[in-house]
VOMARKOL-608457 format. One record per residue (C-alpha): residue number from 1; x, y, z; residue in three letters. Coordinates in Angstrom, 1 decimal, decimal comma. Example, Ala and Ser with C-alpha at 12.3 -4.5 7.8 and 13.67 -1.06 7.14 Angstrom:
 dolum      u      v      w marpa
     1   12,3   -4,5    7,8   Ala
     2   13,7   -1,1    7,1   Ser
//
This chain:
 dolum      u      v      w marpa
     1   24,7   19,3    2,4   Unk
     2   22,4   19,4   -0,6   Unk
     3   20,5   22,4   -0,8   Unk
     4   18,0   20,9   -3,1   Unk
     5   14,5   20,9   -2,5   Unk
     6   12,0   18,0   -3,7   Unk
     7    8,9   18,5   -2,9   Unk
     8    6,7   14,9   -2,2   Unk
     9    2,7   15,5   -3,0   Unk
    10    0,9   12,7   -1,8   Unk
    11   -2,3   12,1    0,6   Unk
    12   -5,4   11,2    1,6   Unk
    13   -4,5    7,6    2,4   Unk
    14   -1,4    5,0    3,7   Unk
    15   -1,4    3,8    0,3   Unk
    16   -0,6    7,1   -1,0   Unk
    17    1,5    8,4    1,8   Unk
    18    3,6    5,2    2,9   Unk
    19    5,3    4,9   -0,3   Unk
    20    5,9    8,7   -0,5   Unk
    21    7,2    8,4    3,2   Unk
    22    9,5    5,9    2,0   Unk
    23   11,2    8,3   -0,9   Unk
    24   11,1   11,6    1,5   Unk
    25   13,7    9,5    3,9   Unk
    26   15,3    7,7    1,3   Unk
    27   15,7   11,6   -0,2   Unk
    28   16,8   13,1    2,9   Unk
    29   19,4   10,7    3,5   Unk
    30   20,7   11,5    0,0   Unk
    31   21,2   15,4    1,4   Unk
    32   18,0   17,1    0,1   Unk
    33   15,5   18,9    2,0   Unk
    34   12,3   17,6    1,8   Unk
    35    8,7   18,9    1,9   Unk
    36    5,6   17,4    1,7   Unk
    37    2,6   18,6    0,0   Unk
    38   -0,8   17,0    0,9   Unk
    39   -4,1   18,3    2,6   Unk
    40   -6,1   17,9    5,9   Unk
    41   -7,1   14,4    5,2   Unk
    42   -3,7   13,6    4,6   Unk
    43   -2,9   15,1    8,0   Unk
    44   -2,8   12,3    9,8   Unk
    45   -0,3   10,4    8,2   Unk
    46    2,1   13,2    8,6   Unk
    47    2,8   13,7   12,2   Unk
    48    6,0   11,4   11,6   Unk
    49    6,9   12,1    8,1   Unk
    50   10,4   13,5    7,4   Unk
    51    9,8   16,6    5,8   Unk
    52   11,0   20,0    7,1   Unk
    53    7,9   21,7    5,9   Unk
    54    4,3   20,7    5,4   Unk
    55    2,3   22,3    3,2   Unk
    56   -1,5   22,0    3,4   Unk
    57   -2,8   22,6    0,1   Unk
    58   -6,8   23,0   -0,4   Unk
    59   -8,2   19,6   -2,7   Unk
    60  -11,1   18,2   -3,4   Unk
    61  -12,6   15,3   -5,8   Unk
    62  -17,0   14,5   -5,8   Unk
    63  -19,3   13,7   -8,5   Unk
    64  -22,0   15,2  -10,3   Unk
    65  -22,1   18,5  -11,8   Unk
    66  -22,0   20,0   -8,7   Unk
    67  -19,3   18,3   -6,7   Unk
    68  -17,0   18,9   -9,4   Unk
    69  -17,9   22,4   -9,9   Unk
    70  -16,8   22,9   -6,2   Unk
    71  -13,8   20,5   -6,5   Unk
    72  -12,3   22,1   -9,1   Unk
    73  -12,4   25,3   -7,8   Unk
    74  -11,1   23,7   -4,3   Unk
    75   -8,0   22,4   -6,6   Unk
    76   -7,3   25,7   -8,3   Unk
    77   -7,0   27,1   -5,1   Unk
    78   -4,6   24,8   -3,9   Unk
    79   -2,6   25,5   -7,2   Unk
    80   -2,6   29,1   -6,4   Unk
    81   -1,3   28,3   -3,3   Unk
    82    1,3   25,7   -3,7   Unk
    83    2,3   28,0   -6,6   Unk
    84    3,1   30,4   -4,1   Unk
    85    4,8   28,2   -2,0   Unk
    86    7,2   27,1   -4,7   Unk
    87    8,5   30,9   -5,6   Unk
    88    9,7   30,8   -1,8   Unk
    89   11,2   26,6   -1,7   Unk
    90   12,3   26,7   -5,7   Unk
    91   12,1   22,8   -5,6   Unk
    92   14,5   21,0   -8,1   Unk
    93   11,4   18,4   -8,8   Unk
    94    7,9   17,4   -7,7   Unk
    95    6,9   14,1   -7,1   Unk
    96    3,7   12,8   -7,5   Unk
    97    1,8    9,7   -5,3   Unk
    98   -1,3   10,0   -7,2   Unk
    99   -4,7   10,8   -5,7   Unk
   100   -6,4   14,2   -6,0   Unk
   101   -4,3   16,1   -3,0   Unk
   102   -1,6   15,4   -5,0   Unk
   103   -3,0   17,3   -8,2   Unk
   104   -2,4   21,0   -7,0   Unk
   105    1,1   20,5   -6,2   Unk
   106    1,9   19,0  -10,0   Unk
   107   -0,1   21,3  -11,9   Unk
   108    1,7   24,3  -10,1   Unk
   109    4,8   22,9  -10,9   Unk
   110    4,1   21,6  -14,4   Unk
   111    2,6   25,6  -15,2   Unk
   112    6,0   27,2  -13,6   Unk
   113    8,2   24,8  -15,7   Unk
   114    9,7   22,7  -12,6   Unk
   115   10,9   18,7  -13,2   Unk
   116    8,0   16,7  -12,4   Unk
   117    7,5   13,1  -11,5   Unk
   118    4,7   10,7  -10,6   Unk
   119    4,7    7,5   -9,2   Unk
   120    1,9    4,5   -9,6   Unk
   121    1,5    2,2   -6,7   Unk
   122   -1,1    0,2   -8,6   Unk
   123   -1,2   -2,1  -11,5   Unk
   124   -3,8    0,2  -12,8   Unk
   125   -3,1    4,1  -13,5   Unk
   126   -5,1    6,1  -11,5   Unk
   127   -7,4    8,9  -12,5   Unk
   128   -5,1   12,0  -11,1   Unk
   129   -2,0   10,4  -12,2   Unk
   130   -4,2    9,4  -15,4   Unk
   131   -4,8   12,8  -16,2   Unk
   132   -1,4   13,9  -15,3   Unk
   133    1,0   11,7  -17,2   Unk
   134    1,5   12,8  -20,4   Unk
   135    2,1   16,1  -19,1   Unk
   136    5,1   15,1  -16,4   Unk
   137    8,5   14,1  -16,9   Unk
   138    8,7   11,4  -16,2   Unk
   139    6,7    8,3  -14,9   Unk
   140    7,2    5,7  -12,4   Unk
   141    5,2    2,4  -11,6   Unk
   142    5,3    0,1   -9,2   Unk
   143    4,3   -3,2  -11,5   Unk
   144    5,5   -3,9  -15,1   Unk
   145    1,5   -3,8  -16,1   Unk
   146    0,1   -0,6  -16,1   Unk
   147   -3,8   -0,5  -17,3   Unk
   148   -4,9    3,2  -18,8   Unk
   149   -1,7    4,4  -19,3   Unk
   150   -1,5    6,6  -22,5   Unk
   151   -0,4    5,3  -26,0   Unk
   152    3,5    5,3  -26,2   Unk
   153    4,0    5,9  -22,2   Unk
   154    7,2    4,7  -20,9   Unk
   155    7,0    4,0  -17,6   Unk
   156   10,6    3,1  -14,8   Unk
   157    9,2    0,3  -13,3   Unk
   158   10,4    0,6   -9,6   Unk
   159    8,5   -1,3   -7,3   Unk
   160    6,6    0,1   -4,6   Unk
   161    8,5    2,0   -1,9   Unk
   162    8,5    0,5    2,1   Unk
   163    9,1    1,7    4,7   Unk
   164   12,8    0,7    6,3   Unk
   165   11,4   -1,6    8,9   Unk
   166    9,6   -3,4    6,5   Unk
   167   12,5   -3,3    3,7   Unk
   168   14,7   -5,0    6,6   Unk
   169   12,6   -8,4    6,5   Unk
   170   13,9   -9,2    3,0   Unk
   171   17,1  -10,2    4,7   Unk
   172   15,4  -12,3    7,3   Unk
   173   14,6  -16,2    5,9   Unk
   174   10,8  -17,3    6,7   Unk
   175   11,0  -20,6    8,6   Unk
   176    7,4  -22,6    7,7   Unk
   177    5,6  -23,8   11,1   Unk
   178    7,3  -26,7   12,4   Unk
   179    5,2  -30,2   13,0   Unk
   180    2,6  -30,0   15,6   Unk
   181    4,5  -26,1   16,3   Unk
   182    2,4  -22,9   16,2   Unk
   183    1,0  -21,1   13,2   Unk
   184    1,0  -17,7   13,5   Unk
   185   -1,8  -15,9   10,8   Unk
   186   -1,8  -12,4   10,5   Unk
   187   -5,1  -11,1    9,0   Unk
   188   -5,1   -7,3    7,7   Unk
   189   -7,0   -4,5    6,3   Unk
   190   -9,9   -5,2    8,9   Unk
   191   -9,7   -1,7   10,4   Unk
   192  -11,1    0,6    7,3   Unk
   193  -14,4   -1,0    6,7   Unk
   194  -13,6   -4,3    5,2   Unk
   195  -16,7   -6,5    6,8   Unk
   196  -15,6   -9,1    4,7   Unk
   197  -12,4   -9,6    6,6   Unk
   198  -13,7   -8,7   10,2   Unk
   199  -16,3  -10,9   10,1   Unk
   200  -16,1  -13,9    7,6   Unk
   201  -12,1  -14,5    8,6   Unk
   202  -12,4  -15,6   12,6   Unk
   203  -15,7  -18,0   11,5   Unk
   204  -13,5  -19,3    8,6   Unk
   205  -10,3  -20,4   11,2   Unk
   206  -13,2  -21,2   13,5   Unk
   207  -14,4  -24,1   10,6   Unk
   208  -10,9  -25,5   10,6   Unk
   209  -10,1  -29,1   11,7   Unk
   210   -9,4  -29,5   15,6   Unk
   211   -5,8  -30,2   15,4   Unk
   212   -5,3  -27,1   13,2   Unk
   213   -6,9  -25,0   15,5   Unk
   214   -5,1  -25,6   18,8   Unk
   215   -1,8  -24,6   16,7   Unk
   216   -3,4  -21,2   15,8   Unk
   217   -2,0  -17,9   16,4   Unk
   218   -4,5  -15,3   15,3   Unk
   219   -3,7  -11,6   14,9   Unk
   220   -6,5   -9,9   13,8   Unk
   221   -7,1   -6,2   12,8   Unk
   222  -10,9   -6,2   13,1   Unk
   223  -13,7   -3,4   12,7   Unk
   224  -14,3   -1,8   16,1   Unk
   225  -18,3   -2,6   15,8   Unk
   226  -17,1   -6,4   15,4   Unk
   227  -14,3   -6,7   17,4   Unk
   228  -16,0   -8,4   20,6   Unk
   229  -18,1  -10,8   18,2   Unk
   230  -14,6  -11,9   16,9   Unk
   231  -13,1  -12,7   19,8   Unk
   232  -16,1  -14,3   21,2   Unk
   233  -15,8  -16,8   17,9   Unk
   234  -12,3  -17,6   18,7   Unk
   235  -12,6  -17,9   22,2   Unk
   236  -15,1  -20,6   21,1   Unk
   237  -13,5  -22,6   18,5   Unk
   238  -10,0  -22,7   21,4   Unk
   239   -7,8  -20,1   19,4   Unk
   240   -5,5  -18,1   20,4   Unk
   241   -6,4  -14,8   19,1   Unk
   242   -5,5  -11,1   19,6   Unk
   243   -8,1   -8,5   18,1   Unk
   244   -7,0   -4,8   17,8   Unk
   245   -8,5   -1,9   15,1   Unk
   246   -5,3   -1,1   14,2   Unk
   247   -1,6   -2,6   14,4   Unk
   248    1,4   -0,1   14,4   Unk
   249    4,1   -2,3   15,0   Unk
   250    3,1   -4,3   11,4   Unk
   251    6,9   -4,9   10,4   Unk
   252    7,1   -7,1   13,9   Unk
   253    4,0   -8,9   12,9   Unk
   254    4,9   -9,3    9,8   Unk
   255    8,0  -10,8   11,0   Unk
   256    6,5  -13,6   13,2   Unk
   257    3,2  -14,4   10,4   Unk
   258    3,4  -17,7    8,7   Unk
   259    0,2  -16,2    6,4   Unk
   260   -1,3  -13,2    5,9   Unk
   261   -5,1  -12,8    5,1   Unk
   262   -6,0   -9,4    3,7   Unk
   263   -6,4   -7,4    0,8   Unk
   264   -4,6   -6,4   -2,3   Unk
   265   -3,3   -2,8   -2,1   Unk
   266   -0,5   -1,8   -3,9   Unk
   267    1,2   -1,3   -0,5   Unk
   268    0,3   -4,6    0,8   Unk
   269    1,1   -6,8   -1,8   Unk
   270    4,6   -4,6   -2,2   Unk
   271    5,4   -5,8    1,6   Unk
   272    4,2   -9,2    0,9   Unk
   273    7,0   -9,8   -1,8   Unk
   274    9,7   -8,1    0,6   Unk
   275    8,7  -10,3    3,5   Unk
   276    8,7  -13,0    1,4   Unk
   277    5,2  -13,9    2,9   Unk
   278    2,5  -16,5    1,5   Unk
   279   -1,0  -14,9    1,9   Unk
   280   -4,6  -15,4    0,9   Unk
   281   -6,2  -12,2   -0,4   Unk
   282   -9,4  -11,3   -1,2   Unk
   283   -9,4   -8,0   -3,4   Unk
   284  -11,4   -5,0   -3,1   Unk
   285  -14,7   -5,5   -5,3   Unk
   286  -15,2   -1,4   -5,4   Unk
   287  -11,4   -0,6   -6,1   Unk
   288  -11,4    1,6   -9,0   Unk
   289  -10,9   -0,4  -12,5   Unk
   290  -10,8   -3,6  -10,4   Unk
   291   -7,0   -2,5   -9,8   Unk
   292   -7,3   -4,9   -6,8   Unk
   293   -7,4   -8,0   -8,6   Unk
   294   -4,6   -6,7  -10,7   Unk
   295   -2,0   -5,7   -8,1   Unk
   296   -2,4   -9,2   -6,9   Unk
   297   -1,7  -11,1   -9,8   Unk
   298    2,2  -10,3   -9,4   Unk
   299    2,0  -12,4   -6,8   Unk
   300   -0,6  -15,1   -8,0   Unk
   301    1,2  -15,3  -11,1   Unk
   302    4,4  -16,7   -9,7   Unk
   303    2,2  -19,1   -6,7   Unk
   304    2,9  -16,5   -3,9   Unk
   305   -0,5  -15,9   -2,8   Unk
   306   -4,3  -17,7   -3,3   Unk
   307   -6,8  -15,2   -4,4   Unk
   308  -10,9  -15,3   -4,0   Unk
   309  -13,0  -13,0   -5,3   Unk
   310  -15,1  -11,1   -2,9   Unk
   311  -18,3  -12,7   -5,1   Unk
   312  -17,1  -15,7   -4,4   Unk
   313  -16,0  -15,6   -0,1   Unk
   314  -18,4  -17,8    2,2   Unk
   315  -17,1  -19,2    5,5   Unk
   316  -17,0  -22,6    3,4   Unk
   317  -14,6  -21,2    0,8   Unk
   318  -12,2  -19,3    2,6   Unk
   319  -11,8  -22,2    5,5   Unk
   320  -10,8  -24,8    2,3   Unk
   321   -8,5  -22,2    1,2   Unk
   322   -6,8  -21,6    4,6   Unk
   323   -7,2  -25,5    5,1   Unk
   324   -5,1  -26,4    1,9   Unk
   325   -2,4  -23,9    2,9   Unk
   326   -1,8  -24,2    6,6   Unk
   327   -2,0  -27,6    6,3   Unk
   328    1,0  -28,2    4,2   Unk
   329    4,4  -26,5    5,7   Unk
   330    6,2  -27,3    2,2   Unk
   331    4,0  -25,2    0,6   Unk
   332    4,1  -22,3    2,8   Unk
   333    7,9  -22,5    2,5   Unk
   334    7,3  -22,5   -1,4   Unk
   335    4,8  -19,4   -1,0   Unk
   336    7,3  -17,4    0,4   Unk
   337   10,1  -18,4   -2,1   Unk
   338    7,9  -17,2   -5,3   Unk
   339    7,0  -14,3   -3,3   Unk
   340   10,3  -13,0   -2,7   Unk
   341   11,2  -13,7   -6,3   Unk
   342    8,9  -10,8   -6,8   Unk
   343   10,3   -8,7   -4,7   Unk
   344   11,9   -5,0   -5,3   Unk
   345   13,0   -4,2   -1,9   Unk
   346   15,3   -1,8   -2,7   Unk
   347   12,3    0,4   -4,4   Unk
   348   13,1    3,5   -2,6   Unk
   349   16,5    3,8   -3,5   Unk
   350   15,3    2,8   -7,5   Unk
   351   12,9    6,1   -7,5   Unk
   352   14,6    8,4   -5,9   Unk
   353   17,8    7,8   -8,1   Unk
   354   15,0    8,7  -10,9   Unk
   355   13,9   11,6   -9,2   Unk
   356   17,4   12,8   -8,9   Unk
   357   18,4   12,0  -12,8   Unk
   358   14,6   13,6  -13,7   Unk
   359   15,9   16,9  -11,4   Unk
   360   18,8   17,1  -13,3   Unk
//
C-alpha cells in the first residue's frame, strides 16, 4: 500500500470537480491516499468522491474593490488553514482543477515547497490557474490550444479526465438510427440556467418535418420554471419526450443518444469525443474569454459536432440544423467517427502518471 498522499483541490462546479473525481480514483487505485481540498460550494459534489479526508477550505472570488478586499482575505485564510492541514497529511503533490477554491490549497503548498500540479479543462487558461502557472511544477491541459498561457509554458496535454462509466463507452460502437427506426436526442445543460436550451430546443424538434418527429426520442434536461411548457410543446408536435432538471444516470443516456444538443464545457465536449457522439452545441456567450467556443472547436474542427452561436439561435436556425443532421443516418455515423478520433479516453490514467513523475 502506498503511503503517499496527493492532495486533489478542485470545486465549486462539475466541471471542476468531475475531472478531479476522475484522477482521485484513478490515484487511489494506483495505492495512494487521497484527499480532497475544495470549499462549501464544492460540497455537493463531494458526497461520493473517493477521498479519505475532506478538507473545507475558506475561498472566495467578487469584484470591485470591495469584494476583492474580502476575497482575498477569505483565500489567505484558507491558505492558513490548508497550510495547517498539510504539516499533519505531508502530501507528496497537490493538484490543481483550477477555479478559486482551488487557490488556497496551491499557494499553501507552493509557500511550503511541496510538488504542485494544475490541470486545464478548457481551451482557454483560466484566471486561478492563470495566476498560478508559472509558479507550479508542472502544467496539464486538456486541448493542445491553450489561450493566456504564459510565454515559454509547456504544457502535458492530457485530455480531460471522465468519469469510468463514461470512459467505458469508448469501447462501445455507435450504431446511426436505422430507416424509419427511432432517434434518440439527448439535450443537456438545461438544468443550470441555460434558457436558451430549455426553451428554444423542444420548439426547434417541434418545427421538424412530420415523419421526423414521430421517430423522436427526446431526453431533455430542462429548467424547473420551464419544464411543464416543454412538455406541453412536445406533447403537441406527437414526440416522445422525457423532461427531468437533472439526469444522473448520463453515461446510460449517453449510451442510447444518437445526438446530443447542449453546450460546450470542457467536460462535455471531453465525453462527446469518448462516446464518440455527434452533437449540436451552442456555446456559452458569458464563458469567460469565449473559452466556449474554443473547447468546441476540437470537435468542429475534425466534423464531430455543428456549432451556433448563441447570437445567432432562433427556433428557425436550430430546427435546419437538427433537420440537416437527423435526417441523414450516414452522417451521424460520420459524426461519431471524427469524434472519437478526438478522443483521449484514457485521460485519467495520462495525468495521474504526471502527477506521480511530478511527485517524484
Amino acid at each position: 500500500m502506498n503511503s503517499k498522499v496527493c492532495v486533489v483541490a478542485a470545486g465549486g462546479t462539475g466541471g471542476h470537480m468531475f475531472p478531479a473525481e476522475a484522477l482521485a480514483r484513478e490515484m487511489a487505485a494506483r495505492g495512494w491516499r487521497v484527499v480532497l481540498a475544495t470549499d462549501r460550494r464544492g460540497e455537493q459534489y463531494a458526497a461520493n468522491f473517493p477521498a479519505e479526508e475532506k478538507l473545507y477550505l475558506d475561498a472566495a472570488t467578487g469584484s470591485g474593490p470591495v469584494a476583492l478586499l474580502k476575497a482575498g482575505v477569505a483565500i489567505l485564510k484558507g491558505v492558513s488553514q490548508a497550510r495547517s492541514a498539510f504539516k499533519r497529511l505531508d502530501p507528496s503533490i497537490v493538484v490543481g482543477f483550477g477555479g478559486y477554491p482551488s487557490a488556497p490549497a496551491l499557494v499553501a503548498a507552493l509557500t511550503q515547497g511541496r510538488a504542485t500540479l494544475i490541470h486545464e479543462q478548457n481551451a482557454v487558461l483560466g484566471r486561478t490557474n492563470r495566476m498560478l502557472a508559472g509558479r507550479v511544477k508542472r502544467v496539464a491541459s486538456s486541448f493542445p490550444t491553450l489561450v493566456h498561457a504564459p510565454a515559454g509554458l509547456q504544457a502535458d496535454v492530457v485530455g480531460s479526465p471522465v468519469r469510468a462509466d463514461i470512459r467505458a463507452l469508448f469501447d462501445r460502437p455507435y450504431s446511426a438510427p436505422a430507416a424509419d427506426g427511432p432517434i434518440h436526442v439527448l439535450v443537456t445543460g438545461g438544468s443550470q440556467g441555460a434558457r436558451i436550451l430549455s426553451e428554444t430546443t423542444p420548439r426547434a424538434l417541434a418545427a421538424l418535418p412530420e415523419a421526423l418527429r414521430r421517430r423522436l426520442k427526446v431526453q431533455q434536461q430542462s429548467r424547473p420554471e420551464t419544464m411543464e411548457t416543454a412538455r406541453q410543446i412536445y406533447l403537441k408536435a406527437g414526440i416522445d419526450a422525457e423532461v427531468a432538471p437533472f439526469f444522473r444516470d448520463m453515461a446510460a443516456r449517453l449510451s442510447a443518444a444518437h445526438l446530443v444538443v447542449g453546450r460546450a464545457g470542457a467536460s462535455t465536449c471531453a465525453e462527446l469525443a469518448v462516446a464518440a457522439l455527434p452533437s449540436v452545441l451552442i456555446p456559452l456567450k458569458i464563458a469567460t474569454d469565449d473559452h466556449q467556443t474554443l473547447n468546441a472547436r476540437a470537435l468542429t474542427d475534425v466534423g464531430a459536432a455543428e456549432v451556433i452561436r448563441e447570437d445567432d439561435v432562433t427556433v428557425q436556425r436550430l430546427t435546419a440544423a437538427l433537420s440537416d443532421v437527423l435526417s441523414d443516418p450516414g452522417r451521424l455515423a460520420n459524426m461519431s467517427a471524427a469524434a472519437r478520433t478526438v478522443a483521449i479516453p484514457d485521460a485519467a490514467a495520462r495525468l495521474a502518471d504526471l502527477a506521480e513523475a511530478t511527485a517524484g
